[in-house]
N, C-alpha and C positions, 0 to 999 in steps of 0.2 A: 740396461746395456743393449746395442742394438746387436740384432743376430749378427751372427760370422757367416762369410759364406765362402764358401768354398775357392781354392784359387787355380781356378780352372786358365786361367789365362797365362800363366805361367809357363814362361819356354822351359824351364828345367822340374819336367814331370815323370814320374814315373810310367808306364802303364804297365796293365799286369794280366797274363794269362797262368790260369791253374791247369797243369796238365795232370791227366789222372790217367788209373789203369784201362787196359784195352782186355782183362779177364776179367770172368768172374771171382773167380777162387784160384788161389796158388803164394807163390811165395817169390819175392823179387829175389832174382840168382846176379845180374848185374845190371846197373847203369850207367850206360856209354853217355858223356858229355861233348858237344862240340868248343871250339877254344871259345872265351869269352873273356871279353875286353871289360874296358870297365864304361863302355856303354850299357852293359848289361849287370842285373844283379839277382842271384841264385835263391831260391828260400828252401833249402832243406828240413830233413829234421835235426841235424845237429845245429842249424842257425836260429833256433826256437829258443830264447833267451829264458822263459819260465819254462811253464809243464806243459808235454806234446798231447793235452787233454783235454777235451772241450764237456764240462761233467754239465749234464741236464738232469736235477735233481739225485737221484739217486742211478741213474746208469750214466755212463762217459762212453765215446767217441774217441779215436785220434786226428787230431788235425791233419796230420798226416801219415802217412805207414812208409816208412821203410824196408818192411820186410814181407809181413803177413798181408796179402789183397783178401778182405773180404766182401766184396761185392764190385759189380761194373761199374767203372769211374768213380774211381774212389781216388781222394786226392794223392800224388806222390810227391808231386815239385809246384813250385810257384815260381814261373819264368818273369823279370821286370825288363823293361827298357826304356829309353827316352822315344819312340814311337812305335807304333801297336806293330804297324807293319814288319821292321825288321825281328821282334819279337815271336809274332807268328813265324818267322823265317826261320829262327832260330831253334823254335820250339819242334821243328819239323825234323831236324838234327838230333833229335835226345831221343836216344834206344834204351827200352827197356823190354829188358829177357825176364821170363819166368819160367819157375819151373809149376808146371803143373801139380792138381790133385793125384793124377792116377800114380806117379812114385812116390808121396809122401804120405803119411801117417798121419790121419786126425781132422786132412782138410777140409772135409765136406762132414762132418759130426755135427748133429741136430742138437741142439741142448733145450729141453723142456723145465718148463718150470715145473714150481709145485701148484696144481690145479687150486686155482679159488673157486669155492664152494659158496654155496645160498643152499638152506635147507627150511623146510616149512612143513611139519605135519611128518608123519611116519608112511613113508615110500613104502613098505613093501605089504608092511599091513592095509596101507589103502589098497595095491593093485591086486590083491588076495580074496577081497570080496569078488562074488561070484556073480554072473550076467555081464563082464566090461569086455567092450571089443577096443582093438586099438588101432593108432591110426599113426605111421610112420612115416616122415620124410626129411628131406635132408636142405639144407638151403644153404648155397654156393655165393661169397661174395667175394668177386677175383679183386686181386689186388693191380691198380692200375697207376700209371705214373703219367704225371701230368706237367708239361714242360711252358715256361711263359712264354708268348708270342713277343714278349718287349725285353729289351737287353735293363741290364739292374746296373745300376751305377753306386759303385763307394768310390769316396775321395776320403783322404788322410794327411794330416798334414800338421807339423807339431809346430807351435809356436811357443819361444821358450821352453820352458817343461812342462806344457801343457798340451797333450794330442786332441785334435779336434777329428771326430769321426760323422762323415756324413754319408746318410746310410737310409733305405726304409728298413722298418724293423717291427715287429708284433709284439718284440719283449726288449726292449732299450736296457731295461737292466741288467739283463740276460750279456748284452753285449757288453755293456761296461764291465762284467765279472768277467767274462771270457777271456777279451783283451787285456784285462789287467792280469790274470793267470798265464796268459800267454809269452805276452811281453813284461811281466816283473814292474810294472808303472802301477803305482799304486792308485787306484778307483778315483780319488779324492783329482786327480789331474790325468783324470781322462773325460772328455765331455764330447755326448751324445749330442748328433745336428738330425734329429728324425724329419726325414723324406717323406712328400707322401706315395702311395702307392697304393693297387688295385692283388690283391692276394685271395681270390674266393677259394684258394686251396690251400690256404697256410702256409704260400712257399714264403713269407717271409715271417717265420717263428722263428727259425734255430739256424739257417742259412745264412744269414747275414751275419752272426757272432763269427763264423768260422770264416769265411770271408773278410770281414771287417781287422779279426788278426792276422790273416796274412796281409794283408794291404799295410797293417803296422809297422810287423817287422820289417817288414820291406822300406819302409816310412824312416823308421830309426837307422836301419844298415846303410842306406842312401844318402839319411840326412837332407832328403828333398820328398815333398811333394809322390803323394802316387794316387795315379786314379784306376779303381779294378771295373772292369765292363763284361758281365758275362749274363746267362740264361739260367736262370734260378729251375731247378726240376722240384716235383712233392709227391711221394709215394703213399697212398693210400694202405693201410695193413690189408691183410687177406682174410674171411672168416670164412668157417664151414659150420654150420649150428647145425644138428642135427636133434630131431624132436621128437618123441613118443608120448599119445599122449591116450588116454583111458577115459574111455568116456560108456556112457548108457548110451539104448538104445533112443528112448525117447530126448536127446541131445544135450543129456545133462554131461559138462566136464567134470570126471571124480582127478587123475591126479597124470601130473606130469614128470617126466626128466629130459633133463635138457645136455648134451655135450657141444662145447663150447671148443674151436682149434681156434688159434689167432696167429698167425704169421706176421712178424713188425718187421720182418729182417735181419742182420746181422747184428741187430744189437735194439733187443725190446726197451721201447724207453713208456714212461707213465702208465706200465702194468697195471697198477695199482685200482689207477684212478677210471683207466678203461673198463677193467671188470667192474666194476660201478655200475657205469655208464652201461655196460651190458645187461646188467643184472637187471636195470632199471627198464630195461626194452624190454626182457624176455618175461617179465613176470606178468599173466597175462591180466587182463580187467575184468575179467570173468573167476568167480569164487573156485577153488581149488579144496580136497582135503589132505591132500602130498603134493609137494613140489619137490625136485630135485636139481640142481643148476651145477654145472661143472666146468671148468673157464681154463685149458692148459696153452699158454705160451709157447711158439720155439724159434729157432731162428732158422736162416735160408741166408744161402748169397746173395742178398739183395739189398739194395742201399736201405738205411733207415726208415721205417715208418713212424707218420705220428699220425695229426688231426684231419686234415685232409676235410676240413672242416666240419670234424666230427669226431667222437671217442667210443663209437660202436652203436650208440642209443639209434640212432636211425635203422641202422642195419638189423639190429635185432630186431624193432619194434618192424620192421617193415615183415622180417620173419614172423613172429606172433600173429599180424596182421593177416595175412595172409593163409596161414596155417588155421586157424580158427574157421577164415569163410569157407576154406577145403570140408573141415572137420560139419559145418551148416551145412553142407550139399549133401554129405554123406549121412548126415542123418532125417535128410528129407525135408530142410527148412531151406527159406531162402534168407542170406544173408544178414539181410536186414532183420526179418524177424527175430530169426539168434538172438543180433545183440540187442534186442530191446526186451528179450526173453530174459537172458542171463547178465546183461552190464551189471554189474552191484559192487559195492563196499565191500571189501573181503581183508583179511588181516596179511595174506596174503601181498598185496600190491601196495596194504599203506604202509608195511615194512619199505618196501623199495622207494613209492610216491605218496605222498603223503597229499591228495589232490581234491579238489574241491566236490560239490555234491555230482551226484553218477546222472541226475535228473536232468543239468544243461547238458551231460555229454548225448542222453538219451534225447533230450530238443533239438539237438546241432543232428544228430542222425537223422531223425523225421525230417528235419526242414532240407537237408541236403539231399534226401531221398525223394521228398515231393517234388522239387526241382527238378530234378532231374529224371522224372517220369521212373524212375528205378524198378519198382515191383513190376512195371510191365513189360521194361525190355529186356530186363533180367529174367521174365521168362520165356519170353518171343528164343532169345537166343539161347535157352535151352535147349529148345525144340531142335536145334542143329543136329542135336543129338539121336534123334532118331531118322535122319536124314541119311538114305544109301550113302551118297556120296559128300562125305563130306566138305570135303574143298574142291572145286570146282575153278578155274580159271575164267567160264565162261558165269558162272556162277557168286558173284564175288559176295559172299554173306558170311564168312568167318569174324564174325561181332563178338565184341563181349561189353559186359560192364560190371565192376564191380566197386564196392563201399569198402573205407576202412576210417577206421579213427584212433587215435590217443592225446595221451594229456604232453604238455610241452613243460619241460624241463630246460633251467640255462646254470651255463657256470660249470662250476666243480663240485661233486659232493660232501654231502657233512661229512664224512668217512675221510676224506683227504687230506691225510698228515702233511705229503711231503713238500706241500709248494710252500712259500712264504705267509704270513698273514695280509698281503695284497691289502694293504692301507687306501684307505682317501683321507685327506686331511682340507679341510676348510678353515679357512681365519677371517673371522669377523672386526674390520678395522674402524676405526674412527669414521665419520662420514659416510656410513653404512656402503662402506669400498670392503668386498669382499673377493678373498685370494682361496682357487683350487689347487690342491697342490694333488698330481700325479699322472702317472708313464703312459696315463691312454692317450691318444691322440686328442687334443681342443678342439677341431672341428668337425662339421658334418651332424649327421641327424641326430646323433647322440648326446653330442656336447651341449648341444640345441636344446636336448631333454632334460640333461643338468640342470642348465640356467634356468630354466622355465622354471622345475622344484623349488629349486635357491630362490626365485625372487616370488613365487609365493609362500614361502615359507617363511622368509624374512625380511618381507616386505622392501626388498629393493630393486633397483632399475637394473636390469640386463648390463645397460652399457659399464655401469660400477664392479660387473664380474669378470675377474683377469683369472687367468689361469697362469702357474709359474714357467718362465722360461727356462728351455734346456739348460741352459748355463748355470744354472743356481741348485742345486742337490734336490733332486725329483726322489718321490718315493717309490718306492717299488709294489706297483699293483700286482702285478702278476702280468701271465702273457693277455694277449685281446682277442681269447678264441672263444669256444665257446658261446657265444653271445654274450659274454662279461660285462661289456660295456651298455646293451640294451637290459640286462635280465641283471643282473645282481648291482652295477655301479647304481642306477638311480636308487636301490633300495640304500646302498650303502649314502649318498648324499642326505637322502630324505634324513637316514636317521643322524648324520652328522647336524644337521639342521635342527630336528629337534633339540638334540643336546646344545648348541649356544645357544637356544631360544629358553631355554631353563633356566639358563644363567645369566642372559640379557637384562640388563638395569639391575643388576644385582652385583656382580663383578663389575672391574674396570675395564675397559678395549685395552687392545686388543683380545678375541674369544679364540682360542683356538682349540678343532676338536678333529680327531682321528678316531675313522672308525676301520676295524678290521674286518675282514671275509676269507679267516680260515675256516670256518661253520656257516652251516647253512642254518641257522641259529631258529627260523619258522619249520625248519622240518620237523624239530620234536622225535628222536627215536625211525624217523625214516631217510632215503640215502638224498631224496629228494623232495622238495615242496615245489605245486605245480597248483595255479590260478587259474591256469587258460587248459582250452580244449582245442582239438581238431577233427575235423571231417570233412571228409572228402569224396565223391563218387567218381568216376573215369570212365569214358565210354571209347575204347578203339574199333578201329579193324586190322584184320592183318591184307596185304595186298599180295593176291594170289600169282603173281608174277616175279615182283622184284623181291618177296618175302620180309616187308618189312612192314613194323608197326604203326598204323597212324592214327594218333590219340584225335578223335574226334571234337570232344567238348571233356572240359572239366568244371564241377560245381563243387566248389568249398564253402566251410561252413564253418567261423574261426569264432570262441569264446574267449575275452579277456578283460581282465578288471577295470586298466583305465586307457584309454585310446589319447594319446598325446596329439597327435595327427596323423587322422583316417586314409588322406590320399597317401602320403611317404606309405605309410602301412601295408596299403592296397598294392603300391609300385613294386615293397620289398617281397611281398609273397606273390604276385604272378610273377618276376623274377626267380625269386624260388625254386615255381614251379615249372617253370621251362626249365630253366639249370639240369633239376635234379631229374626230367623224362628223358633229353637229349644224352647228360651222362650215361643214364640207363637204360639207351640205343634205340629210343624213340623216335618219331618224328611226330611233328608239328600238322597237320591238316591244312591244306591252302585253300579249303568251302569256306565259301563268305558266311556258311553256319556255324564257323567254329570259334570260339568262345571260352573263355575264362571267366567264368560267375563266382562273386567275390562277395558272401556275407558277412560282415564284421558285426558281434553284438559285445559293445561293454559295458561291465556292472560294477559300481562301485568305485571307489576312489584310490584303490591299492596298487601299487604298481605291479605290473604284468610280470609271470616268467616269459623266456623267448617261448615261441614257437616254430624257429628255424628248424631246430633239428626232427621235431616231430611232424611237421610236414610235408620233409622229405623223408619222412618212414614212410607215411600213410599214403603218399603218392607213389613212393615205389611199390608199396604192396597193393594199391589198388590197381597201376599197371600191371603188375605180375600176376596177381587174381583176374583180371580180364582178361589178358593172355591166356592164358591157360584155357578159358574159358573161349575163347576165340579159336584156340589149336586143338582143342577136347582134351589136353593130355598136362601135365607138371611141365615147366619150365625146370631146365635145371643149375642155371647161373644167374647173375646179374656181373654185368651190365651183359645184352642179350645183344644175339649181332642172327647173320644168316645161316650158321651152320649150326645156331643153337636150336631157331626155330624149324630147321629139315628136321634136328634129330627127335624135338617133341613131336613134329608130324607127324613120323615114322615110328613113335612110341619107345625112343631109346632115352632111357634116363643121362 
């Protein structure tokens, strides 16, 4: 069946503006309408033919509010018309009154969850022994909103009784559930037409379901055609880790606790799966005799948070990171030593990661260390420290450099009840013509990685592997965050693969085999399994003028089982790594010496977990760690701008 595409050329379209609240918090008291002809058509919430609910696992959303505003721009009306323009004109018309928080009861109420816990070893009996000093600090990571520079385009448009939705989307199924709960059509005659698109912040995970039914109803009410054009936003959650940790004098760590705050907004979605992902950052790589972890939820008026291309493991791990090289200065070692003193196997971290031997992470340290001349300028710019004057304008040597590492973790963990079993299904046909059946996207580097398994595995031509068209019943993988589609799909193909090759000339064709990824089935008893490693060093300065950072050179130092292709590889983490300095209010060096050094070592023929998200821990914490190291004093936020770095100069937390 040849794709549908959209019918844009169509004089009788709809377009469609979502007007939302101008508060944060309060309660709609009226809305004034202008008169409207039947050029125009209204989407309220009484015009929502199902439920006014857009449920993402176990938390729900309203599509729209008619009474209660919880957070800035939050949907109220959906204005259509047959051109944008008088639409705009129209929407400019439409008054809405609120009544504030300060006269009503209950508005601004914090609701906290019940803190999730990690416990390891007996907390108080460890911190009871006698000789431990301890060492406390607190790590800030604000929560930021992030808006697309490109306008997002859905069309809709029912042919017979069949809705065709064209849309980009991270969870396709996601959509077809939505809109079928929305508009009362049942799933089976709604078909998904996936866009492609550029989302490095997950704005298009759960945005386009609530978008894509308003564009419906509006679709069905009209009985014509609607195209919605707007500016997709993605709110990052908020965390505040705060760490105490016990240690000897000679730099041994005895025991930790940890408090965990996490802000999602008005309405915390994939709790669950976050504290995971956190638990999996904070617990450190260095052996422990108590650990204590503590993870409390709440909400704010502020739009939803989710992934934001991440579910915390960065943030924590970048905390951890960081916190430890603190915890090495104060006990008289340099950094590096530390970890090659203390990195070790501990029952501690393979509860959380269950990761390969500590001996590559200890090589990927040495080799990123010698590179990067580490032990020497790591002590040159100690020396700052007994320098009168510290920063100087005429003087410009505020240096730092600092090391961090961890293991990379992809997906979701064993512990994750509440998604789907995120199926692949492969079918092996006659003519060795073999069918992918699921919701990830078919092209691009990934898809690329698929085939390549599939036709050594069973031994056929590329050009023989199709993957299923929208139009035919897609399974539902799950959403495409995480690194899903690099770190957990090719494991899930490979072993689709094995299994028809079991049963290859034994059975008749067609072979058809579905593998699931509700478990993380190699972790064994921990939250994650993790093959690859990272390291990294960072050398800035701060500029004693304009007060800002400028990362000089960075050398990584990346461990992974099987290398598909080295250059893609090499592109996706210096990308990476600018991304995640520039978020974290860096700057780039414009000396013809500066430099991104990129060691790639792979062993073995097993496919890789990601390493997306841990090395944008280990690069924020080796920023942060150099900073500090450059200011003499604690940074006390991320992402860092100029009034952060005054107030570390001046020694205000």
């Amino acid at each position: 069946m040849a794709e549908k595409k959209p019918s844009a050329g169509k004089v009788a379209m709809l377009h469609g503006l979502v007007i939302t609240s101008s508060v944060d918090a309060g309660r709609i008291e009226e809305i004034t309408l202008p008169e409207l002809d039947n050029n125009f058509i209204l989407v309220a919430t009484r015009d929502i033919p199902g439920t006014n609910r857009i449920r993402v696992l176990d938390s729900a959303v309203p599509l729209l509010t008619s009474s209660t505003i919880s957070y800035h721009r939050q949907p109220v009306l959906a204005l259509f018309g047959y051109d944008s323009e008088s639409v705009q004109l129209k929407a400019r018309e439409i008054n809405i009154s609120y009544q504030l928080p300060g006269s009503t009861q209950g508005e601004e109420t914090v609701i906290e969850s019940t803190p999730y816990t990690y416990r390891y070893g007996n907390l108080e009996t460890a911190t009871a022994e006698p000789g431990l000093e301890t060492l406390e600090r607190t790590y800030r990571f604000s929560g930021s909103e992030y808006q697309s520079n490109t306008l997002t385009r859905i069309n809709v448009e029912m042919e017979e009784d069949i809705l065709h939705i064209y849309t980009p989307t991270q969870w396709p199924s996601h959509v077809r559930e939505t809109v079928s709960d929305t508009t009362g059509i049942p799933k089976r005659k709604i078909v998904i037409h996936r866009l492609p698109f550029y989302a490095p912040h997950d704005e298009m995970l759960l945005a386009p379901s609530s978008l894509s039914s308003l564009a419906s109803i509006a679709c069905i009410k009209g009985q014509c055609p609607v195209e919605l054009l707007c500016s997709i936003e993605s709110s990052r959650p908020e965390l505040t880790i705060k760490r105490k940790t016990w240690y000897l004098s000679d730099g041994h760590v005895h025991a930790e606790a940890i408090e965990v705050q996490v802000n999602q907004g008005c309405e915390p979605m994939f709790s669950e799966e976050m504290s995971n992902q956190l638990i999996a950052g904070l617990v450190p790589l260095y052996p422990l005799a108590a650990l204590s972890i503590s993870i409390t939820f709440h909400t704010s008026n502020t739009a939803p948070a989710h992934f934001f291309g991440d579910l915390g493991y960065n943030d924590a791990l970048c905390s951890t990171e960081t916190h430890y090289s603190a915890l090495a200065k104060l006990t008289g070692y340099n950094p590096l030593t530390w970890r090659l003193k203390f990195a070790a196997d501990s029952p501690s971290h393979s509860q959380a990661i269950r990761s390969d031997k500590y001996a590559k992470l200890k090589d990927l340290i040495s080799s990123v260390s010698e590179r990067s001349d580490f032990q020497r300028k790591s002590a040159a710019y100690e020396m700052q420290k007994q320098m009168r004057v510290k920063l100087s304008t005429f003087f410009n040597y505020s240096r730092g450099i600092a090391l961090a590492c961890g293991a990379g973790v992809s997906g979701f963990s064993s512990e994750c009840r509440s998604l789907p079993q995120q199926p692949v299904q492969i079918t092996l046909n006659p003519n060795n013509k073999v069918e992918v059946n699921t919701s990830f996207y078919r092209n691009g580097s990934s898809a690329e990685i698929w085939r390549q398994i599939i036709c050594e595995e069973l031994g056929v031509a590329k050009s023989d592997i199709t993957f299923l068209e929208e139009q035919k019943e897609m399974l539902d993988s799950g959403p495409s965050v995480l690194a899903a589609n690099s770190g957990r799909m090719p494991m899930q193909v490979q072993k689709a693969c094995t299994q028809i090759k079991e049963k290859r000339f034994v059975q008749p064709l067609p072979i058809c085999e579905s593998v699931f990824s509700s478990r993380q089935a190699s972790a064994k008893g921990s939250l994650f399994f993790s093959n690859s490693y990272v390291a990294v060093a960072l050398e800035l300065e701060v500029d004693s003028v304009t007060l800002q950072p400028l990362v000089r050179s960075v050398w990584t130092s990346i461990s992974l089982a099987r290398i598909f292709n080295e250059q893609v590889l090499k592109s996706k983490i210096r990308h990476t790594i600018v991304t995640t300095l520039r978020e974290a209010g860096a700057l780039l060096s414009n000396r013809s010496s500066f430099d991104i050094d990129i060691v790639i070592k792979g062993e073995g023929e097993q496919i890789s977990s990601s390493i997306t998200s841990a090395l944008k821990g280990v690069v924020s914490a080796a920023f942060i760690s150099a900073l500090e190291q450059a200011l003499l004093s604690p940074v006390a936020k991320m992402p860092v701008d100029g009034a952060i770095l005054l107030a570390a100069m001046r020694g205000k937390p």
